[in-house]
C-alpha positions as CSV (number, residue, x, y, z in Angstrom):
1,X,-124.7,34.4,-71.1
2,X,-124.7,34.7,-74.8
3,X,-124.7,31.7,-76.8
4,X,-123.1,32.5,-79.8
5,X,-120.2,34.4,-78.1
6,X,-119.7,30.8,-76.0
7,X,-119.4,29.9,-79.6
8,X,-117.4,32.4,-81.0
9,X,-115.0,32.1,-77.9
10,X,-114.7,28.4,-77.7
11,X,-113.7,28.5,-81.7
12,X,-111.5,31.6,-81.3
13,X,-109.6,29.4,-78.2
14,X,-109.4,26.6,-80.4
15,X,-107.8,28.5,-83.1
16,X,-105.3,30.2,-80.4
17,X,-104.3,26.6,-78.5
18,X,-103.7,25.1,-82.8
19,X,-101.7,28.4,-84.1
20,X,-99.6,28.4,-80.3
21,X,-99.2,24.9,-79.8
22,X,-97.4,24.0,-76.5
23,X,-96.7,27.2,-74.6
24,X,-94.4,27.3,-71.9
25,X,-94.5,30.1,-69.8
26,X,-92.1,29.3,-67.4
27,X,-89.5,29.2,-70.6
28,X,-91.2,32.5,-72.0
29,X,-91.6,29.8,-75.2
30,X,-94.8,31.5,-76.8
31,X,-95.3,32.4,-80.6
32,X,-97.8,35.0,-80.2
33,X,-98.4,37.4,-77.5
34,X,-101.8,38.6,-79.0
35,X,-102.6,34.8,-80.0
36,X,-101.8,33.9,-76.1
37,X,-103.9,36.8,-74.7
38,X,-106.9,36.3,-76.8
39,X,-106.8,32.7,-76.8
40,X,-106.8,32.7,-72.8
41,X,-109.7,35.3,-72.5
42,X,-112.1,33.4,-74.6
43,X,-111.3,30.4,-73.0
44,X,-111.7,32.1,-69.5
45,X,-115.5,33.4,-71.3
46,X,-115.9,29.5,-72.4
47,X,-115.4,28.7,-68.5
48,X,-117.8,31.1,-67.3
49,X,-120.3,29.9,-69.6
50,X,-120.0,26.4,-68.8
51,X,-119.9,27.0,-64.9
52,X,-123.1,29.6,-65.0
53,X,-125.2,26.5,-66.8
54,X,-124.0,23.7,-64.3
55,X,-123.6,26.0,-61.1
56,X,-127.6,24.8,-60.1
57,X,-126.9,20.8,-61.2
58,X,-126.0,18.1,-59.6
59,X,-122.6,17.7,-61.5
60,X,-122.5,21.7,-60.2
61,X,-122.7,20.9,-56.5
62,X,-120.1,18.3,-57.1
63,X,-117.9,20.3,-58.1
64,X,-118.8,23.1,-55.3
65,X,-117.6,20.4,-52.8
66,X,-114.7,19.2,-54.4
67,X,-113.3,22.8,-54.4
68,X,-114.1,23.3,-50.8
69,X,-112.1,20.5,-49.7
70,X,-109.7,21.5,-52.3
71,X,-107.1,21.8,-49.0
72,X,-107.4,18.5,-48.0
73,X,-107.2,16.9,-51.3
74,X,-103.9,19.0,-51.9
75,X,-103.1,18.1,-48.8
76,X,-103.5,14.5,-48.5
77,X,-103.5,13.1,-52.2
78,X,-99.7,12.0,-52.4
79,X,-100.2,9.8,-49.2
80,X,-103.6,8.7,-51.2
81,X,-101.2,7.4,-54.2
82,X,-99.4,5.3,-51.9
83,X,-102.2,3.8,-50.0
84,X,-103.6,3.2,-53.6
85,X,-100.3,1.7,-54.5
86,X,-100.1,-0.1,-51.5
87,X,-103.5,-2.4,-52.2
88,X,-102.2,-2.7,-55.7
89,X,-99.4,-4.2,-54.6
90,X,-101.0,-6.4,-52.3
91,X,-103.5,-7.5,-55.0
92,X,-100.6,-8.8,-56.4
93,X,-99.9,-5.7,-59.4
94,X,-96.4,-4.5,-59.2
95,X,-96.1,-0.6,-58.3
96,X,-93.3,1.2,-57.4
97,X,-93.8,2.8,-54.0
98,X,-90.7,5.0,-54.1
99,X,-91.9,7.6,-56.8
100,X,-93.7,10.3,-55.8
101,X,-96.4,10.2,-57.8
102,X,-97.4,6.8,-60.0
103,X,-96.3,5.6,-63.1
104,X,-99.7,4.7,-64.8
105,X,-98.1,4.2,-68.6
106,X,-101.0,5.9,-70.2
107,X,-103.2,2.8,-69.0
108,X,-106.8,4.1,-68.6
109,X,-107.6,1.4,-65.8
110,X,-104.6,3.2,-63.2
111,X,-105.3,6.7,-64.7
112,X,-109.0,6.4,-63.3
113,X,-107.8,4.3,-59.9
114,X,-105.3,6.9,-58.9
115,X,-107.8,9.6,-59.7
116,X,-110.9,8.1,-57.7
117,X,-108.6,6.9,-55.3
118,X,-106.8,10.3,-55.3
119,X,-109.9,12.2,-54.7
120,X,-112.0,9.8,-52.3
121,X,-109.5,9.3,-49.5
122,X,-108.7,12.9,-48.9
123,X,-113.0,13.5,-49.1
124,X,-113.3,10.6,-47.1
125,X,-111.2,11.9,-44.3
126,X,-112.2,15.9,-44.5
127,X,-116.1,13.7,-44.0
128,X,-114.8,12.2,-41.0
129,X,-112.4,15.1,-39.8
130,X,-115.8,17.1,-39.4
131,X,-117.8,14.7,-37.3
132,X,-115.2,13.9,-35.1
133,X,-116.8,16.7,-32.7
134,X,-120.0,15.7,-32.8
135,X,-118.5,12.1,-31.8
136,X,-116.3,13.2,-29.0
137,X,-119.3,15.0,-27.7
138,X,-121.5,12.3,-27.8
139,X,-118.8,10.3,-26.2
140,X,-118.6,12.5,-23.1
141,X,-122.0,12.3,-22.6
């Protein structure tokens, strides 16, 4: 919880990720062993730093929930593209429905849709997916 090794670990990172570049492990493409090592444990300090000081925020609990319904995001975010897809296209913005995932074109607008959209329907449902007991019971009453 130090703040000039955050400091020290976040420059040390950056330094690793400029001298390495693009490292592809699945091609063993990597310059630097010790430069990939060192690079990925200060970053892993930089992450713990940052997720000790927002664990008790707002932006912290988001987070919390987001990686408990991490299943049903995985789960349900291609069919979430589509759906998205699917009102763009019926809003009258062409989208190709046959790819599996969509083509944004490095257009901010679609990048944030698709990721909103991506994320909402799958909470949306796990919401709903939990109650649905408490509504059958209430039904049978």
């Amino acid at each position: 919880n130090s703040f000039p090794i955050f400091c020290i670990s976040l420059l040390c990172a950056w330094q690793s990720a400029v001298f390495n570049g693009n490292v592809l492990l699945n091609n063993n493409s990597y310059h630097d062993i010790f430069h990939l090592f060192g690079g990925c444990f200060c970053m892993l300090y930089v992450i713990c730093f940052i997720s000790k000081k927002i664990e008790s925020s707002f932006l912290g609990k988001i987070i919390a929930y987001v990686g408990e319904k991490s299943f049903y995001i995985m789960a349900l975010h291609l069919f979430a593209f589509k759906l998205g897809g699917s009102i763009l296209n019926l809003t009258g913005v062409q989208v190709n429905l046959a790819i599996e995932t969509p083509k944004t074109n490095d257009n901010i607008w679609f990048i944030i849709y698709y990721l909103i959209f991506g994320l909402a329907f799958p909470l949306l449902f796990a919401f709903f997916w939990g109650k649905r007991k408490v509504f059958f019971e209430k039904l049978k009453r």
